[in-house]
Every structure is written in structure tokens, then in C-alpha cells.
C-alpha positions as CSV (number, residue, x, y, z in Angstrom):
1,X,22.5,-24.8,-50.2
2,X,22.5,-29.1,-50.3
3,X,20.4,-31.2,-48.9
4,X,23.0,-32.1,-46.1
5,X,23.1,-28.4,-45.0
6,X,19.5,-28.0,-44.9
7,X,19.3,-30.8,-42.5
8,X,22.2,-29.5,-40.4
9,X,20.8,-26.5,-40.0
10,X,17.5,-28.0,-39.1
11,X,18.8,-30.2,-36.8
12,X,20.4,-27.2,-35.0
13,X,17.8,-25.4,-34.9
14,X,15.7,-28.6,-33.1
15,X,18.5,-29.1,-30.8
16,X,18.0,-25.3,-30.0
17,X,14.0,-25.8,-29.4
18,X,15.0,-28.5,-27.3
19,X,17.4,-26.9,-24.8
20,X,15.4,-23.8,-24.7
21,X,12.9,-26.0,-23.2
22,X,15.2,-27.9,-20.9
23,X,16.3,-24.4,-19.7
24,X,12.8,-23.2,-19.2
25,X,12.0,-26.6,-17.0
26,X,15.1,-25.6,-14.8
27,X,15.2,-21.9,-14.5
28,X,15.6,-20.4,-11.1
29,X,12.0,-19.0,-10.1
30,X,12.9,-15.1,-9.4
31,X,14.1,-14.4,-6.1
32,X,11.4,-12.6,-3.5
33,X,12.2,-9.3,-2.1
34,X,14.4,-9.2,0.8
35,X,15.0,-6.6,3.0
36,X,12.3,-4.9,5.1
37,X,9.2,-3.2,2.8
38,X,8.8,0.7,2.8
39,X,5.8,2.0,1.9
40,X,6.6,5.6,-0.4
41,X,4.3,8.0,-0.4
42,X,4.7,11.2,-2.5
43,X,2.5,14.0,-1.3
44,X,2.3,17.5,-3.3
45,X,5.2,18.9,0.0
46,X,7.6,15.7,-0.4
47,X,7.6,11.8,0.1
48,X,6.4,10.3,3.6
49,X,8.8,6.6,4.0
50,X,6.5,4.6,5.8
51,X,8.5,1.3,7.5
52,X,5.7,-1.6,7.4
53,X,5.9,-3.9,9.9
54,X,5.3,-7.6,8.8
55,X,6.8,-9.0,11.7
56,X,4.0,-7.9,13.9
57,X,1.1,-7.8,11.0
58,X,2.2,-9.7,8.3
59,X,-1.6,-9.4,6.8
60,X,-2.3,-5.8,7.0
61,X,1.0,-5.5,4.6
62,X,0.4,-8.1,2.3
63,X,-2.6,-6.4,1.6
64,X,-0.8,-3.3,1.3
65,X,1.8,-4.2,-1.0
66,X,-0.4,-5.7,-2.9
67,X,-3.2,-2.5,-3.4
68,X,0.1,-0.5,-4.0
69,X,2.1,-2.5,-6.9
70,X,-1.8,-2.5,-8.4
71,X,-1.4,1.4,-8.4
72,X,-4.7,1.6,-6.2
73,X,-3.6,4.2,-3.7
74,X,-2.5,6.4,-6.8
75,X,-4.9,9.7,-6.5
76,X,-6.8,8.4,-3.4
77,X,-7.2,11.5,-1.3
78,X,-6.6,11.8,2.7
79,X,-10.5,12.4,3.2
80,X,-10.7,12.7,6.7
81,X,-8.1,15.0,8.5
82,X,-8.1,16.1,11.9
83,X,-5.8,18.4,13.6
84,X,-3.5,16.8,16.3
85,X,-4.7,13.9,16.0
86,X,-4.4,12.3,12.3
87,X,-4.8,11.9,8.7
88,X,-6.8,9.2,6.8
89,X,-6.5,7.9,3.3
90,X,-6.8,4.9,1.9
91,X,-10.1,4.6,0.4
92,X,-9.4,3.3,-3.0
93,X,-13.4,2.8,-4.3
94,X,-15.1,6.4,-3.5
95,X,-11.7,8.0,-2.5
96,X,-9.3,7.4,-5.8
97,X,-9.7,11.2,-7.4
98,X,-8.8,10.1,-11.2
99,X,-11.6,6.9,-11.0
100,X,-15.2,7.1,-12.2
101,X,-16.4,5.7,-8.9
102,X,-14.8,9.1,-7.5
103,X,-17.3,10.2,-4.8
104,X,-16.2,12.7,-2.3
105,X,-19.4,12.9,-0.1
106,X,-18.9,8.4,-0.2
107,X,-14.9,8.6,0.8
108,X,-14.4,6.8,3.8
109,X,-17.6,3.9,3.0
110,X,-15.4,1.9,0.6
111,X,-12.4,-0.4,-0.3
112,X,-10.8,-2.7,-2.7
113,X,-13.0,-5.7,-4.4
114,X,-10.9,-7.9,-1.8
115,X,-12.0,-9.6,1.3
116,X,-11.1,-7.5,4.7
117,X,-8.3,-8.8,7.0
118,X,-8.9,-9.8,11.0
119,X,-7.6,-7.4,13.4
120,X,-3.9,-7.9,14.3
121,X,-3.2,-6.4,17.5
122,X,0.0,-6.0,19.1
123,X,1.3,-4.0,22.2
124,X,2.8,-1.4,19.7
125,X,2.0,2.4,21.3
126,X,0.3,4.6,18.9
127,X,3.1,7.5,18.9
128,X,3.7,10.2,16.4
129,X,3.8,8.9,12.9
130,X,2.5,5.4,13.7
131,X,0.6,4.1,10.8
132,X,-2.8,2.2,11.5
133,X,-5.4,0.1,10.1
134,X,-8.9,2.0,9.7
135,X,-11.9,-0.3,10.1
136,X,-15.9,0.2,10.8
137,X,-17.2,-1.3,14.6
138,X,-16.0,-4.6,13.7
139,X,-12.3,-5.1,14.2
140,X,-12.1,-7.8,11.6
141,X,-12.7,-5.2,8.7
142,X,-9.7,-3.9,7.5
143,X,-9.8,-3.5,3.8
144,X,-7.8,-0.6,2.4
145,X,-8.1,2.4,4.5
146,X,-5.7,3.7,6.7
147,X,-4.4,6.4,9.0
148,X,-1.4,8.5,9.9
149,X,-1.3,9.8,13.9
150,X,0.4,13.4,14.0
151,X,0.7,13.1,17.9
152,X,0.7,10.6,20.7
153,X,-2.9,8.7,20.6
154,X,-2.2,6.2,23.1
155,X,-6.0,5.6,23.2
156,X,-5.6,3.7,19.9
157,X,-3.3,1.1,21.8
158,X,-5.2,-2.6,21.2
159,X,-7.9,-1.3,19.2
160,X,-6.8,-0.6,15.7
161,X,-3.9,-2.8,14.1
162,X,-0.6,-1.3,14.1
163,X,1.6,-1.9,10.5
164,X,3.6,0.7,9.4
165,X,5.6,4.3,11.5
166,X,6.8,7.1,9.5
167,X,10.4,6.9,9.9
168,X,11.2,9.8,7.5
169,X,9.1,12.7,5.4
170,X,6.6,13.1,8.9
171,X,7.0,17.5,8.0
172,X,5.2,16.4,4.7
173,X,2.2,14.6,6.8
174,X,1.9,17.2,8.7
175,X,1.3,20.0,6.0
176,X,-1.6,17.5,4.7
177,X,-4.9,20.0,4.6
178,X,-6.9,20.0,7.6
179,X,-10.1,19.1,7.5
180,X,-13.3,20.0,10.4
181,X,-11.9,19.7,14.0
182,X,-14.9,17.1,15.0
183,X,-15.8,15.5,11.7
184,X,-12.3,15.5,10.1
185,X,-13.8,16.3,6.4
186,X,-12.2,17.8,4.3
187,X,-13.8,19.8,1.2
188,X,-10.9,19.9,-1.2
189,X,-8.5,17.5,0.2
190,X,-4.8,17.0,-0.5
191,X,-4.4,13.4,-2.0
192,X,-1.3,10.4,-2.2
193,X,-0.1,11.4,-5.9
194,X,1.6,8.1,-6.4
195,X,2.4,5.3,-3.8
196,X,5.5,2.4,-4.5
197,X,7.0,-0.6,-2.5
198,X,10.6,-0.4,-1.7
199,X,12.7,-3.1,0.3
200,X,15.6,-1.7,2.2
């Protein structure tokens, strides 16, 4: 190879560097998701398609989407189940069944390392299938918990942020494992087996 070619080539190979870096300065940023986000659950019976509702409590889903693409809700076990009235889950600290923190008597006293979100009411009626955001007293203290209404509970209305309805798979909520009628435990429970974001 001569001299000349060795710098040809070399100068290509700069001029390559070069644009590579001009393309880098100028690429298009990756477009956000559009559409509406859908909340997948798959349960051991079938997956539960949960419609959030960002429009109404844009908070409550951010911090959903953002626990689910982190694969938190993956193994967290519906610990607290009452008949005709709901199914809660959502408790990704004591409640996760593959984690070392795993702590069945403790599911249903913890959350994600994240700071909890103020209350966002809205005039939404808890029907059948509405999702909700679990929280202690304090209104202000949704974390990561959350709930699934397997009948009217109108009584809800105001009190507990609205984010999410079933809008298909509600036959595989209501084959989750019951748990005591007061207390809701549940001493083997079913669990969320895996958990995605899907924008339709």
C-alpha cells in the first residue's frame, strides 16, 4: 500500500468520525408513546387489560408505568382479597413473592423506594372493575399499592383516586383467591405473574 493510500484511507476514515458525530448532534430523540396506556396483567386464569386513565390522574400512572417497565409488580401477590367487594396487590417491598424482602405477614405496610403521590380525585364512580389507588389515613400516600372492585363500591367515590377500569379479562379478577370475609387475608394468595405497558 503507498503513502498516498494510507492517507486516503485515513482521511476517510476521519471524515467518517466526523459525520458520525454530526449525525449523533442531530438525531431525532425517540418518539414518546402515543396512544392511550394499558396496563397487562397476566394472572395464572388469563390477562386482566387494565385502561389507565392519565387524563383524570396523570400521577397515579406515571408512577405506574414507571414500577411496571422496572418489572416491580412481577410476583407481587394480591394479599388482601375480599369477596364482593375487591382485590388488592400492589405491594412491591413485602408483597413481591421472588424478592428477599418477601414477607407475607408485612404485605400491605410497604411500597417502592419512591416518594408517594397526592390524592387525585375525580367524580369517576367506583363500578365493577374500576382500578384504585390504595393508601394508609392520609390521602396523600399513594405509593404502589392498588386495588381491583369486583362490584359497585360507590362508597369509594372521592375517597380513593381513580386511574385505571378493567376493560377486558374482569372473569380472570374474579377467579383471584379469596381471602377472610372481614380482614381480606389471604394465606396462600394468587399473585400478578408478570405485568407490561401497552399503548393502544
Amino acid at each position: 500500500m503507498t503513502l498516498i493510500t494510507r492517507r486516503r484511507g485515513a482521511l476517510l476514515g476521519l471524515a467518517s468520525l466526523i459525520l458520525a458525530g454530526l449525525f449523533g448532534l442531530f438525531a431525532v430523540p425517540a418518539q414518546a408513546e402515543t396512544g392511550t396506556p394499558h396496563l397487562i396483567l397476566t394472572l395464572k386464569d388469563g390477562d386482566v387489560d387494565i385502561q389507565l386513565m392519565p387524563e383524570i390522574a396523570p400521577l397515579h400512572v406515571e408512577r405506574v408505568i414507571k414500577l411496571t417497565n422496572d418489572g416491580a409488580y412481577n410476583g407481587v401477590v394480591f394479599h388482601r382479597v375480599i369477596e364482593g367487594f375487591m382485590a388488592q396487590t400492589g405491594d412491591v417491598k413485602f408483597g413481591k413473592s421472588d424478592a428477599a424482602t418477601f414477607d407475607l405477614s408485612m404485605a400491605g405496610m410497604g411500597g417502592s423506594d419512591m416518594p408517594d403521590v397526592k390524592a387525585e380525585f375525580s367524580p369517576t364512580h367506583y363500578d365493577r372493575g374500576i382500578v384504585g389507588a390504595a393508601r394508609s389515613n392520609d390521602p396523600d400516600t399513594f405509593n404502589s399499592q392498588f386495588f381491583i372492585t369486583f362490584a359497585d363500591a360507590g362508597f369509594l367515590d372521592g375517597q380513593y383516586t381513580v386511574f385505571g377500569k378493567v376493560v377486558s379479562g374482569m372473569e380472570f379478577v374474579d377467579a383471584i383467591k379469596k381471602g377472610d370475609p372481614q380482614s381480606g387475608a389471604v394465606p396462600d394468595p394468587d399473585k400478578i405473574i408478570a405485568a407490561k405497558i401497552v399503548y393502544k
